[in-house]
N, C-alpha and C positions, 0 to 999 in steps of 0.2 A: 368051715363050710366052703365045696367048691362055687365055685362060679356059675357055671353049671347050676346046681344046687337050690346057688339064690335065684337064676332066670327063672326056673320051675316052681318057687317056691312064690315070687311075683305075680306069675300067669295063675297061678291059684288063687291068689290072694284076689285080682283085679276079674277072676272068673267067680268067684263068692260073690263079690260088689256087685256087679250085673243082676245075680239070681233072687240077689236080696231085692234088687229095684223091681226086679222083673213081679216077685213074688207080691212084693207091696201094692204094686199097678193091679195085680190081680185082685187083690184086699180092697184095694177102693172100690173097683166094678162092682166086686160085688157086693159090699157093703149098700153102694148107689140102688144097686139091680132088690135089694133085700127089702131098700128104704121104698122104693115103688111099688114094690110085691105089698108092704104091708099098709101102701094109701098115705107115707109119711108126705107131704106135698113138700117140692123144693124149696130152695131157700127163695125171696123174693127177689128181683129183679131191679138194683137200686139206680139203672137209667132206664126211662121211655124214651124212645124214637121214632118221630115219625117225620119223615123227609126231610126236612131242613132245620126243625126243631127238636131239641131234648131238655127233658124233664128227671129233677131228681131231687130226693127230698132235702130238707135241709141238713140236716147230720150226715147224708154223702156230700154234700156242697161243700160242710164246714172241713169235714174230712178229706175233700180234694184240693181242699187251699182256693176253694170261689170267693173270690172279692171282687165287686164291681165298682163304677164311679161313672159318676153323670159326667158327659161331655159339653162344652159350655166353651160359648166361642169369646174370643181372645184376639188381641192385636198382637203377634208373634212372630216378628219381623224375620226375611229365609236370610240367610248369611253364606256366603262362598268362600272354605276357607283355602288359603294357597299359600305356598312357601317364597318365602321372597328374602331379598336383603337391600340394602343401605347403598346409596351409592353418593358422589359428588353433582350437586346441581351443574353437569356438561356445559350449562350456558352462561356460569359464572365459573368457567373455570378458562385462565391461559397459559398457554407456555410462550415462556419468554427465551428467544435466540440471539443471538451476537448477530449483529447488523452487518460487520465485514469481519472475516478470521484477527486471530492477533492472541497474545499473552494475556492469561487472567495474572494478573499481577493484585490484587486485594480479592476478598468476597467477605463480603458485610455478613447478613442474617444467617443462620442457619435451620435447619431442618425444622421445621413445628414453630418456627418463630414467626410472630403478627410483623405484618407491613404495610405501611398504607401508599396509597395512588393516587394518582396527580391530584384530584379534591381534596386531597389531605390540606391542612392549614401550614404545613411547614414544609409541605410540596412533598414530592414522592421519595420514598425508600430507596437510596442506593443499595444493587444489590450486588454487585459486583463491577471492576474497574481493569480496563482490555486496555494492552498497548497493542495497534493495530499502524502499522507501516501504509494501509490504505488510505487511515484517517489523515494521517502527517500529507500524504500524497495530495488529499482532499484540501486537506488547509493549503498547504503549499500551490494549490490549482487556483484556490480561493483570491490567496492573495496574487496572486502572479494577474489573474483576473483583473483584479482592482488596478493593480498600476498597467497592465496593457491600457485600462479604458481612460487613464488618465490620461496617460498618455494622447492616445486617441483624441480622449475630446480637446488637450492644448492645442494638437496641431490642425482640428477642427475651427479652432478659433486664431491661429495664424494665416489658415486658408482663407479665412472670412475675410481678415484684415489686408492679405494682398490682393484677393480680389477686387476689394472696393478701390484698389490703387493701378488697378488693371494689369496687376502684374502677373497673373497666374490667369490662366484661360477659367470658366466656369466646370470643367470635366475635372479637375482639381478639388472643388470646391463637394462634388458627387461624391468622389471616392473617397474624402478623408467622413463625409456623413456617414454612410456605408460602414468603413470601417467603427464607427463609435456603435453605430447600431449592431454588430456583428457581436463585440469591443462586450459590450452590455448584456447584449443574451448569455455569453459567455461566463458572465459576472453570477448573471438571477440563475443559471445551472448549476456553477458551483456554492451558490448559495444553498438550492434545494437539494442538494449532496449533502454537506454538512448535518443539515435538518432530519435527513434521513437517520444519519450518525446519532441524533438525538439531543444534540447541540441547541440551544436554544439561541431567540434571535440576542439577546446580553452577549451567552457564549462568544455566538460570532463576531459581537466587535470588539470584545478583547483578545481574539487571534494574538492580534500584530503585537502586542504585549508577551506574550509567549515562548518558552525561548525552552531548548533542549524537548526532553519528554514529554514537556508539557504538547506539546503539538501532536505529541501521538496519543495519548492515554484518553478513553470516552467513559463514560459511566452509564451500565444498565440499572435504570431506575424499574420499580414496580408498575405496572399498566391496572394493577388497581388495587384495592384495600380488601387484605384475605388474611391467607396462610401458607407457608411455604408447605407446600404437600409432597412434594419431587425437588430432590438437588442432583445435579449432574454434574456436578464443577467444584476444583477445591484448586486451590491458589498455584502459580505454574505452571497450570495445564493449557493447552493449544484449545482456544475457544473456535468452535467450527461456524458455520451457519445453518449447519445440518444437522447440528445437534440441540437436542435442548437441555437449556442448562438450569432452568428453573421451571415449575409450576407454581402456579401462584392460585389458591382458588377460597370463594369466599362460601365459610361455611357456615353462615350465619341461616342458613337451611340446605336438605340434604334432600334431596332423593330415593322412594323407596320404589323400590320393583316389586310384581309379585307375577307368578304364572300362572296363565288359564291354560285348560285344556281346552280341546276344537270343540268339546261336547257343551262347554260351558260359556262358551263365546255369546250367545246370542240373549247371555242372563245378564252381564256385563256392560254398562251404559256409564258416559263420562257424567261426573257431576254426583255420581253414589257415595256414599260413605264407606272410610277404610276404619279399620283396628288395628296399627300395629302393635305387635307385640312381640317384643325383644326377647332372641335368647337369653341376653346377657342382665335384661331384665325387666322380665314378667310380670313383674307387681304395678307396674306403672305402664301402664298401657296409652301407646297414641295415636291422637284423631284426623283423618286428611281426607280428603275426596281424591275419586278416582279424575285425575287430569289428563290422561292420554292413553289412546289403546291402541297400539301398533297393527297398521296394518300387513304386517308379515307375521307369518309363522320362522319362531326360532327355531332350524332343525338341526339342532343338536337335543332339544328337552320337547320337542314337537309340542310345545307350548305357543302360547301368545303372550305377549309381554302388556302388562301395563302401570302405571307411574302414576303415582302423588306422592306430593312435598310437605316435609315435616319442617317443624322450627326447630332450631338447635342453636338457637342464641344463649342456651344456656351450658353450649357445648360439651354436655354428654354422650352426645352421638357421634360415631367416626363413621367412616365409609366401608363400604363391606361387614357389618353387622349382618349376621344371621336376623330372619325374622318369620313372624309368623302374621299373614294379613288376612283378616276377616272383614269381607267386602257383605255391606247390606245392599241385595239384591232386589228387596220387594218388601213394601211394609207387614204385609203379612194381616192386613186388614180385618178382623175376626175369623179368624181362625179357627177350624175347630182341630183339639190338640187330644191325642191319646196316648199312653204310655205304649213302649216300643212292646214292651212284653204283652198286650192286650193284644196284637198282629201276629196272627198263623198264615207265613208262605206255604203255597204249593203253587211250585213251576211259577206262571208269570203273574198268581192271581195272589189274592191277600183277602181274611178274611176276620171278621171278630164276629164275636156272641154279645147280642144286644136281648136285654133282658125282653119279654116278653110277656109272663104273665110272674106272679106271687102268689102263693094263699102260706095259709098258717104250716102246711103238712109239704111245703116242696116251692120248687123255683121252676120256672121254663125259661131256655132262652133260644133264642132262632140265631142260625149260623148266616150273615151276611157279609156278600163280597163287597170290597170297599177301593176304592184308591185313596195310595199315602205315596207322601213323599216327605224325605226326609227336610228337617228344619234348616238345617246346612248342610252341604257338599263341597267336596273340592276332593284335589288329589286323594286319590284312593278311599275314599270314604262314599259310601250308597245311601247308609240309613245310620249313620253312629256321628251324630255331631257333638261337636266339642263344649263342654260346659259354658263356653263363653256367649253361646248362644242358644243355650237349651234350656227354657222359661219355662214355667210353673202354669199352667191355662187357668188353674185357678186361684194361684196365687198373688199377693204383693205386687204390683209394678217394677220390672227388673230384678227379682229374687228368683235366683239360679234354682233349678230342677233337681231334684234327686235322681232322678233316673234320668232314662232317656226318654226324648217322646218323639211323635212321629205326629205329620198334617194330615189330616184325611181330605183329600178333594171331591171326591164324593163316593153315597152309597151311606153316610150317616147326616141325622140333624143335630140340633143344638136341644140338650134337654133331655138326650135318650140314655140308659143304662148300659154300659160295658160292663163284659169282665175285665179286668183290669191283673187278674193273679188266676192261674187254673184254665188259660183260655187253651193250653195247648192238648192238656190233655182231654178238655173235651172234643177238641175236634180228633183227635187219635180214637177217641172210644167210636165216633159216627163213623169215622175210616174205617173199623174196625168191622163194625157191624153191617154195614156197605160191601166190604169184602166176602163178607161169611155169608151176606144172605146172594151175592153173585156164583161165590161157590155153589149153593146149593143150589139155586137153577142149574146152572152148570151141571150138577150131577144127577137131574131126577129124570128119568128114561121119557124120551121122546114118544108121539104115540106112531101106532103103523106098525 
């Protein structure tokens, strides 16, 4: 068979299908038109509607999948959830610099290693050991210091003793004081050099004992009890004072961030309760209050930043963990809670079917507008909160929800019937009927 052939032999086939539908449509009309002629009445009509309520019996209800459930108010605390991570408590954290340039000649701890500072009992953590040509300079000032003043003050005390023999005028007697006091200041500057150095006042009086290296070489001790977090320096290298060659910080707790957006700012109050909860792991979730809310926007994430402090004395936690934080916002004080699926949006309104009447032969319920708002929020989420805060209204204390639910802030009481399964398509059948009977105004001849 050409080509050809089969196109014609398709356009027949798809021309048959038509005739048949066409013929069938014809078969029902008049089947309809036959059932009329001969007084058959139609079938009945399994909704009533009248404006805001519909009525239907129970085997269309059970048929439509109607389930209701009483609404019943709850303490349902809102939650804000946001994406955050870990970071190092900034105000327990230092970097430790070389005080003048010079040769790391040793470096003690290394990277992840505990060190303690100066309260420590056996005094602080040498962390590394500088030959510095400033320090030598410093000592060498120090001492040079000491015997000028000696000096000074002997020949203070030979001017005293020719004075009193009237050998020396009394202007003798001025300038060798002068010089001891000059002599001295001289001394307590290069004293407070040293100290600078990190010398202590021992250090300094064994100077004079000192002999070769020993007068150059200082030791960077730990400025407190942490963890080495940052190393910059390994033995040989030229220690700067611009650089830093250690971080020292104590992680005995950490800091967590999380991000609000600007729409969520004014739900966010210090002293609220956080959840973190770890990527790395979920099962174990931890508890802090919100301790600080920046007042800048971060624009890069056009976010607001805010901060509470975890314990991690059991050092599980590092810094920069991913996290997930659920901030309690509001206790959520009775509550009235309905399942998310009992809420039909149109545009900005929201609406449920609350039971209205029962008999043995049918159900009524009336379509009423409501306001909800979701149980949590945060990043990207409107009406879909995350298990961790999505509560049972009538459940257990703390026993996690099957579903989703939603708050109604008003437009429902405590005690009334939803549908809870089936609400959508009732409101679709009122839409419906809504529509058809506008059409027909619409279409019946105007008078004149």
């Amino acid at each position: 068979m050409t080509k050809r052939n089969k196109q014609i032999l398709g356009s027949l086939i798809a021309l048959v299908i038509v005739l048949g539908g066409a013929l069938a449509l014809v078969h029902d009309v008049h089947a309809q038109a036959k059932a009329l002629a001969q007084g058959t009445p139609p079938p009945p009509d399994p909704y009533a509607i009248k404006g805001d309520t519909i009525s239907l019996s129970a085997d269309t209800a059970k048929t439509a999948g109607i389930e209701t459930q009483e609404v019943k108010a709850a303490d349902i605390p809102s939650t804000l959830t946001l994406s955050g991570h870990t970071d190092l408590d900034q105000e327990k954290v230092t970097h430790v610099h070389a005080q003048f340039p010079g040769k790391v000649v040793h470096v003690g701890p290394q990277l992840g290693d505990k060190v303690l500072g100066p309260e420590a009992k056996g005094g602080p953590t040498i962390l590394c050991s500088i030959e510095s040509t400033d320090l030598a300079q410093a000592k060498a000032g120090y001492l040079q210091a000491q015997v000028q003043l000696k000096l000074d003050e002997d020949n203070l005390g030979r001017t005293r003793e020719l004075l009193k023999k009237q050998i020396l005028a009394e202007k003798y007697l001025l300038d060798a004081q002068s010089a001891v006091t000059k002599s001295r200041a001289i001394l307590d500057a290069s004293r407070q050099q040293l100290l600078v150095f990190g010398l202590s006042d021992k250090d300094i009086e064994g100077i004079g004992q000192q002999i070769g290296k020993q007068r150059m070489t200082y030791n960077l001790t730990s400025p407190r009890t942490g963890m080495i977090v940052e190393k910059g320096v390994v033995g040989g290298e030229l220690a700067d004072p611009t650089l830093n060659l250690f971080t020292v910080a104590d992680t005995s707790d950490l800091w967590v961030w999380g991000d609000v957006y600007e729409r969520d700012r004014p739900r966010v109050k210090e002293g609220q309760s956080m959840k973190v909860i770890l990527t790395s792991d979920p099962e174990h979730p931890r508890d802090c209050k919100v301790e600080w809310i920046s007042p800048v926007i971060d624009v890069s994430t056009r976010s607001i930043k805010i901060r509470g402090r975890l314990d991690n004395h059991d050092g599980r936690l590092l810094a920069q963990m991913y996290a997930t934080v659920v901030v309690t916002v509001s206790s959520g004080k009775d509550s009235l809670i309905v399942p998310a699926a009992a809420v039909v949006r149109k545009g900005p309104d929201a609406y449920v079917f609350v039971e209205s009447g029962s008999s043995k032969g049918g159900l009524t319920f009336r379509r009423a507008r409501v306001k909800v708002e979701s149980i949590d929020a945060g990043p990207g989420l409107e009406a879909t909160p995350p298990a961790e805060s999505n509560r049972l209204a009538d459940g257990a204390p703390g026993a996690l929800a099957p579903v989703q639910m939603l708050r109604v802030t008003g437009g429902l009481s405590s005690g009334q019937q939803v549908v809870k399964s089936g609400s959508l398509g009732l409101f679709d059948e009122m839409e419906s009927r809504e529509h058809n009977q506008q059409q027909q105004l619409q279409s019946q001849p105007t008078a004149g």
